[in-house]
C-alpha positions in Angstrom: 0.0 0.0 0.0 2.8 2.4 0.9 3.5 2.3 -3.0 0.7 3.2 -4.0 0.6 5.9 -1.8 3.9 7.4 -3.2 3.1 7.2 -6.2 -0.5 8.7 -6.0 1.5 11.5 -4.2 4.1 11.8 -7.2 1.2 11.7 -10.1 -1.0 15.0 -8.0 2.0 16.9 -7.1 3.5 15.9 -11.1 0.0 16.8 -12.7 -1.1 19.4 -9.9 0.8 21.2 -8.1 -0.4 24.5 -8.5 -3.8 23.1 -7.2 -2.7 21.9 -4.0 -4.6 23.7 -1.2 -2.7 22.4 2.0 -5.4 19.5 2.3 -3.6 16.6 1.2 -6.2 14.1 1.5 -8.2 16.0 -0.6 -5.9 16.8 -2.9 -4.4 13.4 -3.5 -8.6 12.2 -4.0 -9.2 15.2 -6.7 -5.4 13.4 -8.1 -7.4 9.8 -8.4 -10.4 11.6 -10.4 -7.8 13.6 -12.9 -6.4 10.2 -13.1 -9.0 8.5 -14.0 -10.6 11.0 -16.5 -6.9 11.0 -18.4 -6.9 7.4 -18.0 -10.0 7.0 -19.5 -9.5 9.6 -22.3 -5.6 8.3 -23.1 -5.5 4.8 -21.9 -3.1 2.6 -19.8 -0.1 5.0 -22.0 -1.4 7.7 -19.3 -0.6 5.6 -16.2 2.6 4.1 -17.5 4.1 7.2 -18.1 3.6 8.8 -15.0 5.0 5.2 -13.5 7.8 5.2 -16.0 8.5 9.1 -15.2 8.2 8.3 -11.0 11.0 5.1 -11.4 13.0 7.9 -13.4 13.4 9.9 -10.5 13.7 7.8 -7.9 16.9 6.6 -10.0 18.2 9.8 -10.5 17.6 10.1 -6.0 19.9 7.7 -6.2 22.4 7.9 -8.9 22.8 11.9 -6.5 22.4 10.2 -3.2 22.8 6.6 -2.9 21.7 4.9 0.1 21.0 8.1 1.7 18.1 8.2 -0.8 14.9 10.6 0.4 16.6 10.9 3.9 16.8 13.9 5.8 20.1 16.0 6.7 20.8 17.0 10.3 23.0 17.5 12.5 25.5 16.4 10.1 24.4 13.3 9.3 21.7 11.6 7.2 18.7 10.3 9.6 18.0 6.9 9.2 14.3 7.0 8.3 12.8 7.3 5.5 10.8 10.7 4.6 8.1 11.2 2.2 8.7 15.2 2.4 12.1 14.3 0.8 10.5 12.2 -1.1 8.1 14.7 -2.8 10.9 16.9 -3.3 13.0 15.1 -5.2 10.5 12.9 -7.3 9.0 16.6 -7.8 12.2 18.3 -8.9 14.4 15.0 -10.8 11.1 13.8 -12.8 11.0 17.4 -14.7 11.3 17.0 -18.6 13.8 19.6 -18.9 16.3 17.1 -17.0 18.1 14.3 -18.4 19.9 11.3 -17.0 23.7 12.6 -17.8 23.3 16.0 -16.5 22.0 14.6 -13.3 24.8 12.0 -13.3 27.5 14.9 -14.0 26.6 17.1 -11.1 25.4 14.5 -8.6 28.0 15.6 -6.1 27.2 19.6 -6.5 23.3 18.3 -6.5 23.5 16.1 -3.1 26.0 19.5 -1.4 23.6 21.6 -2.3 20.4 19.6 -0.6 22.7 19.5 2.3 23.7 23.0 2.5 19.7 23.5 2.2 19.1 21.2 5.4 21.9 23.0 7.9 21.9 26.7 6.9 18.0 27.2 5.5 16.1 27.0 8.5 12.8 27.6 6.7 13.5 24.3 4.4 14.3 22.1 7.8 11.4 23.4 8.7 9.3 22.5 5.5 10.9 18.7 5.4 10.0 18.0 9.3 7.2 20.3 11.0 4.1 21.2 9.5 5.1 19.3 6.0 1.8 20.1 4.4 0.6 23.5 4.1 1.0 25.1 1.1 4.3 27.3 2.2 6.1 24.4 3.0 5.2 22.5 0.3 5.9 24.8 -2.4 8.8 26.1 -0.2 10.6 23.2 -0.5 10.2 22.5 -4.0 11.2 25.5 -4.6 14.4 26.1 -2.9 15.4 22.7 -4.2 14.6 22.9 -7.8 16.5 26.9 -7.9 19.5 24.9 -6.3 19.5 22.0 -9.4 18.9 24.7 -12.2 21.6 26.9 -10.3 24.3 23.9 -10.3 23.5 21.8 -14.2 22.3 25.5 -16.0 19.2 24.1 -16.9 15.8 26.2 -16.5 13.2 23.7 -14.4 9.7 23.8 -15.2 8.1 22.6 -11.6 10.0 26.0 -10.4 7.5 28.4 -11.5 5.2 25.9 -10.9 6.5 25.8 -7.1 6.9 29.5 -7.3 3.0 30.0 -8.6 2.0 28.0 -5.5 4.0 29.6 -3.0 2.1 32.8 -4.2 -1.2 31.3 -2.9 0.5 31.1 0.8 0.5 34.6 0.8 
């Protein structure tokens, strides 16, 4: 079940994020009926590209990150457990289009620095990855300040930044 939880999560934030309210429940449930309305109008392609796109990013987590995959960074250290805020954030930012596998693999080390530089010295990120992970400010917060750190370091303009950046604006 925890599967198909993540990647219900990946598909609405993917397909949505700019709708998300800080409900998550309801927002992963209005995912499942845009699912199933695409699904219905483009077939099983619909649902195994989205699949296809999630496994894509959960490689490219760990081609940067290895088995310190979708872990938090404190106190300079990786904690142990696993955390679907990380989680978000990277299937989020490393499933954009504009993103290949090489530039990923090229700056992996400048990529995994910079999410740990985010996790010491932003305290509004820490924040956004272990209190209050679902409003809307720390969601798009943390997508945000991630995916301006990857276009930063490969040179490549994101897509799911202004997206982040369109939802921060409804925090405000």
């Amino acid at each position: 079940m925890r599967d198909a939880e993540m990647l219900l999560r990946f598909t609405a934030f993917k397909e949505s994020l700019e709708d998300y309210s800080g409900n998550l429940r309801q927002f992963l449930d209005a995912a499942c009926g845009v699912g199933q309305t695409a699904l219905e109008e483009h077939g099983e392609s619909y649902l195994e590209g989205l699949a296809s796109a999630c496994e894509q990013a959960i490689q490219r987590t760990f081609t940067i990150f290895g088995s310190n995959a979708f872990l938090r960074f404190e106190d300079a250290a990786y904690n142990r457990r696993f955390n679907i805020a990380v989680f978000d954030v990277m299937t989020a930012v490393l499933s954009d289009p504009q993103l290949d596998d090489k530039i990923v693999e090229d700056h992996a080390a400048a990529l995994e620095g910079a999410y740990k530089d985010l996790c010491v010295s932003d305290a509004d990120f820490q924040a956004a990855l272990k209190a209050s992970t679902k409003t809307i400010k720390a969601t798009a917060g943390r997508i945000q300040k991630f995916s301006e750190q990857v276009e930063a370091i490969t040179g490549t303009t994101l897509d799911i930044t202004s997206r982040a950046v369109t939802l921060a604006m409804k925090a405000k």
